[in-house]
DSSP file (Angstrom, degrees, kcal/mol; ACC not computed):
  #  RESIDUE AA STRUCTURE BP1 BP2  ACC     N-H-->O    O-->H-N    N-H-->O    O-->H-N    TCO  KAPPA ALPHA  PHI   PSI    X-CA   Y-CA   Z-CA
    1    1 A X              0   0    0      0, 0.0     2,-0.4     0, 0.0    21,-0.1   0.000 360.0 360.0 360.0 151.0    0.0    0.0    0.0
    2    2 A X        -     0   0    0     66,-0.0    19,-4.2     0, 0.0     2,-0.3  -0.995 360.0-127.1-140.8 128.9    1.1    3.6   -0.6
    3    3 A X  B     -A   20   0A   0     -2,-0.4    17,-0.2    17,-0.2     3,-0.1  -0.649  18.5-175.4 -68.3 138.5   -0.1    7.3    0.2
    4    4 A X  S    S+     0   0    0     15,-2.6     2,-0.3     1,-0.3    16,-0.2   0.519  71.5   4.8 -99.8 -10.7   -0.2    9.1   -2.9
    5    5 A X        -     0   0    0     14,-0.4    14,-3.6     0, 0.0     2,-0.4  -0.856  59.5-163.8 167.0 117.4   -1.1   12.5   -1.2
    6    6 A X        -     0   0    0     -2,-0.3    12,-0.1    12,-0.3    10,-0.1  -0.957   6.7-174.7-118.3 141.2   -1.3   13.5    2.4
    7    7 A X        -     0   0    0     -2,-0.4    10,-0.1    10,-0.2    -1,-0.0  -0.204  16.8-147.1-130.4  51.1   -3.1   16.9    3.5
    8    8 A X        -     0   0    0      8,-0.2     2,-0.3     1,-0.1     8,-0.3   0.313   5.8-154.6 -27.8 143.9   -2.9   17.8    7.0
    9    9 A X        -     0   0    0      6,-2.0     2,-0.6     5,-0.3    -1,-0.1  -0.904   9.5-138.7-130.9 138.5   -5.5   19.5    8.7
   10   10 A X        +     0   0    0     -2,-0.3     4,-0.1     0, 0.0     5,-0.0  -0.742  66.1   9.9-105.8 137.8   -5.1   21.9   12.0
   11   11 A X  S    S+     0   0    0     -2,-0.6     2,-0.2     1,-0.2     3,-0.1   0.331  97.2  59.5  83.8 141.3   -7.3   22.0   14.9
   12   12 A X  S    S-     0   0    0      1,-0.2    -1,-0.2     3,-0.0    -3,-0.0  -0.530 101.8 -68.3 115.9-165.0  -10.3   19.4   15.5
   13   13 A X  S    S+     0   0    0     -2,-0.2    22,-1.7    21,-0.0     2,-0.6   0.714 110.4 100.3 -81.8 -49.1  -10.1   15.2   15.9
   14   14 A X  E     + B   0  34A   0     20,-0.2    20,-0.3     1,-0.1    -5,-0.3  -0.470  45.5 168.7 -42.1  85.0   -9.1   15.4   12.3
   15   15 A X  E     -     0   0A   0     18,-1.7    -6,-2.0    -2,-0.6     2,-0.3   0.826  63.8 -40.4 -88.4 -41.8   -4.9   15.0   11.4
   16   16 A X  E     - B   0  33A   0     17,-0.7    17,-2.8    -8,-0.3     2,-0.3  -0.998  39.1-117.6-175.4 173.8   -5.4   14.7    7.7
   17   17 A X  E     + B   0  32A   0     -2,-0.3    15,-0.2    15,-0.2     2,-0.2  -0.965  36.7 151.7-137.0 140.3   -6.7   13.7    4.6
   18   18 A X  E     - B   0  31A   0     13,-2.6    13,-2.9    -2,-0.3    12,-0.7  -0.512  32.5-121.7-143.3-165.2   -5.0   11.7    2.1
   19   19 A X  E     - B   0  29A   0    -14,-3.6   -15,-2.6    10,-0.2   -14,-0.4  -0.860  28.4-149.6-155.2 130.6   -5.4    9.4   -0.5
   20   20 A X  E     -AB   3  28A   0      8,-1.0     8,-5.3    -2,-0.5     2,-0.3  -0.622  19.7-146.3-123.7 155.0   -4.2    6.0   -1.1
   21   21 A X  E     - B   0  27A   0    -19,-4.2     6,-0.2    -2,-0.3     4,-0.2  -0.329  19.1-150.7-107.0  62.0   -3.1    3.2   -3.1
   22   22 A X    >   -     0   0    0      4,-1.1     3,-1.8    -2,-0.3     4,-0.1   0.521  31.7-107.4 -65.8 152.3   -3.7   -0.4   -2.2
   23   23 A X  T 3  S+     0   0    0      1,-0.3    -1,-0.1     2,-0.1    -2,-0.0   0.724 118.1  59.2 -51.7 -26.6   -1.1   -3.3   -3.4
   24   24 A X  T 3  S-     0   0    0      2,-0.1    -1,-0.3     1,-0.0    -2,-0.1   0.009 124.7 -97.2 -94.9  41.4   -3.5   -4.5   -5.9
   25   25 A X  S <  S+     0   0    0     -3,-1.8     2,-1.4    -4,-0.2    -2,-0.1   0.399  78.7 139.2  68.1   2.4   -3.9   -1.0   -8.0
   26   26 A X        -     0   0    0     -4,-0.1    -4,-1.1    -5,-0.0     2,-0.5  -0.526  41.0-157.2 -85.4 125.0   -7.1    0.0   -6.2
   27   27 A X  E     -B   21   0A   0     -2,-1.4     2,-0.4    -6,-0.2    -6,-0.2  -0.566  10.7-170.4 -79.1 129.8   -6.9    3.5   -5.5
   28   28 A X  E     -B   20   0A   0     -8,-5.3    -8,-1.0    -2,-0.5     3,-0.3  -0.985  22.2-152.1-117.3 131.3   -9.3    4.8   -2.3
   29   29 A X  E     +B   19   0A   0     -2,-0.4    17,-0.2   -10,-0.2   -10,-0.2  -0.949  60.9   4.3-114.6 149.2   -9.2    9.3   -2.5
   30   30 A X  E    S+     0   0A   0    -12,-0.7     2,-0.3    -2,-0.2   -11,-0.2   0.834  72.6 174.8   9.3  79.6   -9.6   11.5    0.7
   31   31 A X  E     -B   18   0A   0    -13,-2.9   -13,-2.6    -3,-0.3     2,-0.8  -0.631  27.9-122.7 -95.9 160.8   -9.8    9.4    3.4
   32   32 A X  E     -BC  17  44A   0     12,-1.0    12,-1.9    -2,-0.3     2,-0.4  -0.796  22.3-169.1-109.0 124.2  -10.0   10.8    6.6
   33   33 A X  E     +BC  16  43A   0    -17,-2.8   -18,-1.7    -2,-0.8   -17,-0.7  -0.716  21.5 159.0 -91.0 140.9   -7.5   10.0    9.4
   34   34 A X  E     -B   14   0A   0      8,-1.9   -20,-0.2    -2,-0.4   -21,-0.0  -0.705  34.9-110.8 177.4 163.6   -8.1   11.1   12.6
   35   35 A X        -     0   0    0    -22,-1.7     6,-0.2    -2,-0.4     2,-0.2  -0.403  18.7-153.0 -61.9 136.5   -7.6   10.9   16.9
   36   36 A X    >   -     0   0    0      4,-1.7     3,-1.5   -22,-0.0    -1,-0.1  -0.485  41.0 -92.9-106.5 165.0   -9.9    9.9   19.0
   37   37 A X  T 3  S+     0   0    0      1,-0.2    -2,-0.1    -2,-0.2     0, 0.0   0.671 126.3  54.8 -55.5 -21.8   -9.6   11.4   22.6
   38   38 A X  T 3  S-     0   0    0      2,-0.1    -1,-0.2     3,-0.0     3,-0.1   0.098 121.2-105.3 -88.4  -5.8   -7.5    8.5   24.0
   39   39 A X  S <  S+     0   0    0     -3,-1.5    -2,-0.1     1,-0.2    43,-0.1   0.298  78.8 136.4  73.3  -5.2   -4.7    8.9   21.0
   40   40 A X        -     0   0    0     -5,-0.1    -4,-1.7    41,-0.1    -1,-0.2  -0.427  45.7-144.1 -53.8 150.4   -5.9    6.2   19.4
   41   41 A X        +     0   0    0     -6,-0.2    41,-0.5    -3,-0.1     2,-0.2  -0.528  19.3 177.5-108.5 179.2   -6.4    6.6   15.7
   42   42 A X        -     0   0    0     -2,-0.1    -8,-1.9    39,-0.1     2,-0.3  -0.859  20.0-131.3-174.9 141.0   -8.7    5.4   13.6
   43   43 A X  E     -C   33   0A   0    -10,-0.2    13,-0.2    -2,-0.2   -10,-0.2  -0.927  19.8-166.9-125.0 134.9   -9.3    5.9    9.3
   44   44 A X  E     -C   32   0A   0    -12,-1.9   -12,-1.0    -2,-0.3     2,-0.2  -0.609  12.3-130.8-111.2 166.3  -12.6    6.8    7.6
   45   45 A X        -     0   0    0      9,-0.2     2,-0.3    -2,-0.2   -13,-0.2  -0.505  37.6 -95.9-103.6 179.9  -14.0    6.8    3.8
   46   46 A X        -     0   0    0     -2,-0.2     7,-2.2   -17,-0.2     2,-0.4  -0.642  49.6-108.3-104.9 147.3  -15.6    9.4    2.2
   47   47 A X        -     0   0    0     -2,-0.3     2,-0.7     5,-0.2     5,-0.2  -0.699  25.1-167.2 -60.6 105.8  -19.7    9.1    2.3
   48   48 A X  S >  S-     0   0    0     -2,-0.4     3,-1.1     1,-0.1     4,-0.1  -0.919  71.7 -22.0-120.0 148.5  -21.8    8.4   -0.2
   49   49 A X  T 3  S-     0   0    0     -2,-0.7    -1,-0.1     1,-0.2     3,-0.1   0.824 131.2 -50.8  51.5  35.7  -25.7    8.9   -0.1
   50   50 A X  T 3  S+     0   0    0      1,-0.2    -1,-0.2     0, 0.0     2,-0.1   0.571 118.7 105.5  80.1  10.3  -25.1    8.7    3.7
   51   51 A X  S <  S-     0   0    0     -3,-1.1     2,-0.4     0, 0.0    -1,-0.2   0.017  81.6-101.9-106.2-152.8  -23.2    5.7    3.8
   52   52 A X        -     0   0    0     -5,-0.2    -5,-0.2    -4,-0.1     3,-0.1  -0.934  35.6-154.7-139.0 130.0  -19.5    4.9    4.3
   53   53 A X  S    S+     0   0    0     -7,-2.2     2,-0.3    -2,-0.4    -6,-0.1   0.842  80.7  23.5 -82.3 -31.2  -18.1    4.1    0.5
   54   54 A X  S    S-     0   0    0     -8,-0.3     2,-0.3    -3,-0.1    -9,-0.2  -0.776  70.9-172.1-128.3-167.1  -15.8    2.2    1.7
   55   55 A X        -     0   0    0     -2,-0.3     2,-0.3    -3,-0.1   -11,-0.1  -0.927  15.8-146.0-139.8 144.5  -15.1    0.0    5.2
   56   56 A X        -     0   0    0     -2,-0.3     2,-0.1   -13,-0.2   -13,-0.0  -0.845  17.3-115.9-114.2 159.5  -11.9   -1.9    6.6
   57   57 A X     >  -     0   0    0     -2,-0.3     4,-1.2     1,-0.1     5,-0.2  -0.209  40.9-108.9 -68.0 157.3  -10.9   -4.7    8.4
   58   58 A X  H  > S+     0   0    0      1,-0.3     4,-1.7     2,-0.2     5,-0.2   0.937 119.7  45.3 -54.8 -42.2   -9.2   -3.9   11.7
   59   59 A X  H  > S+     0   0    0      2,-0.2     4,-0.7     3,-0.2    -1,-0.3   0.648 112.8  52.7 -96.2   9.6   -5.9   -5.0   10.7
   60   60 A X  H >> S+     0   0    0      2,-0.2     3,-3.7    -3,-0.2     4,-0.6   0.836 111.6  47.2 -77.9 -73.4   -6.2   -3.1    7.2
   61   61 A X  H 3X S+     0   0    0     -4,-1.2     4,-3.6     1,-0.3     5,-0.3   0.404 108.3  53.9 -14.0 -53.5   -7.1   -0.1    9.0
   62   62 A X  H 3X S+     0   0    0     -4,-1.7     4,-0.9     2,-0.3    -1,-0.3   0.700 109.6  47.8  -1.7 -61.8   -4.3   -0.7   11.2
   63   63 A X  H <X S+     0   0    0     -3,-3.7     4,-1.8    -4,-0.7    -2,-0.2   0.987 114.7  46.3 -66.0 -57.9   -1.9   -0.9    8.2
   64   64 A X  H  X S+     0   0    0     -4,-0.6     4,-2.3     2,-0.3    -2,-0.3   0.933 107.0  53.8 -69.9 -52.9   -3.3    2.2    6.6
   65   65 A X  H  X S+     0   0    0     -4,-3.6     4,-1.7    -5,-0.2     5,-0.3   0.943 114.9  51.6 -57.2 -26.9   -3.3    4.5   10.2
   66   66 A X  H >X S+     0   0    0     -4,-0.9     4,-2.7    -5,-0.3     3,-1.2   0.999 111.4  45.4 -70.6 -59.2    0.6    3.2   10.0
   67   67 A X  H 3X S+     0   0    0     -4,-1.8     4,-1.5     1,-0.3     3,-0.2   0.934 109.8  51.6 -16.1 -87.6    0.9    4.4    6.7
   68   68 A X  H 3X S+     0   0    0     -4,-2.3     4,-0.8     1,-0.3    -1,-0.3   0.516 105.5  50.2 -40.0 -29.0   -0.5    7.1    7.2
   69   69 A X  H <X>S+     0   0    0     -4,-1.7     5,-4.3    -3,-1.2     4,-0.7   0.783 109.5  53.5 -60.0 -42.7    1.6    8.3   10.3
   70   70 A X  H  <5S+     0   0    0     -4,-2.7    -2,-0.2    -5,-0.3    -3,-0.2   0.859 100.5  58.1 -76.0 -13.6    4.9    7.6    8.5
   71   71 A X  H  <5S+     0   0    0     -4,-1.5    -1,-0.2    -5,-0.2    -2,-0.2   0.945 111.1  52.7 -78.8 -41.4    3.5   10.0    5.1
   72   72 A X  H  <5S-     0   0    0     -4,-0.8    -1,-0.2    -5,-0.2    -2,-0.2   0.607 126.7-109.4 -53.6 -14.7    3.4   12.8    8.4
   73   73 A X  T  <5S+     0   0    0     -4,-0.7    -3,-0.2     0, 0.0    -1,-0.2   0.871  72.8 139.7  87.2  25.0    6.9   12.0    9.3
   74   74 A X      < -     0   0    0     -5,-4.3     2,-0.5     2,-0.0     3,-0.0  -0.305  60.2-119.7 -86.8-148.9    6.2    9.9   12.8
   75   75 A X    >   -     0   0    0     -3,-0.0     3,-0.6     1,-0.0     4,-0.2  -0.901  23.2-127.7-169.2 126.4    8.4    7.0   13.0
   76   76 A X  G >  S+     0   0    0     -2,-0.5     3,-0.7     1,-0.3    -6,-0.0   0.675 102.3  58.1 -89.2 -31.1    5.8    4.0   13.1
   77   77 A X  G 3  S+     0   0    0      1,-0.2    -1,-0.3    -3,-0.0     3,-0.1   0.452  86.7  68.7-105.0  40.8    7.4    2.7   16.2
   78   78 A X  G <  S+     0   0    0     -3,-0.6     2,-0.3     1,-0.1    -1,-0.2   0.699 108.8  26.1-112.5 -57.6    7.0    5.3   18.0
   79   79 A X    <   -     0   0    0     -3,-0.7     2,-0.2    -4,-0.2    -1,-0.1  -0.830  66.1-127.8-126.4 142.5    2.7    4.8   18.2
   80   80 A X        -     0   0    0     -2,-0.3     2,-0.3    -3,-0.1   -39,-0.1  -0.748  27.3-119.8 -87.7 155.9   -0.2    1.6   18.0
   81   81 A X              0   0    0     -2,-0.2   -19,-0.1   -41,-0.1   -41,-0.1  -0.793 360.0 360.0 -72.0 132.2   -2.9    1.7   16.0
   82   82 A X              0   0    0    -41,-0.5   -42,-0.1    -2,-0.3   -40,-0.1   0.619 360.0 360.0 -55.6 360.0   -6.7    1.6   17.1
């Protein structure tokens, strides 16, 4: 998996939004990372018609909030994932 494009966002629950490329060429765009009060993290899809377009398994999600820290510059062993 790869970030293609990370867009940090200030202020809110929200850290960024970024858009990614899974190992088998499907591309997911502006998904939303963001902290829950506890520092856990946790990654959303974009909505359609009131829905979640897309949803992950824990440990993809898990792979992708890692991802997603290391396109921010943290150093992955540094934090868990929700």
């Amino acid at each position: 998996m790869q970030i293609l494009a990370i867009r940090p966002e200030a202020g809110g629950r929200t850290l960024a939004r970024f858009d990614l490329q899974l190992v088998d060429g499907v591309r997911l765009y502006n998904l939303k990372l963001t902290e829950k009060a506890d520092g856990r993290r946790r990654v959303f899809a974009p909505s359609a018609f009131g829905y979640p377009a897309a949803t992950f398994t824990t440990e993809i999600a898990e792979q992708i909030v890692r991802a997603a820290g290391v396109a921010l510059g943290e150093n992955p062993s540094e934090r868990t994932a929700d």
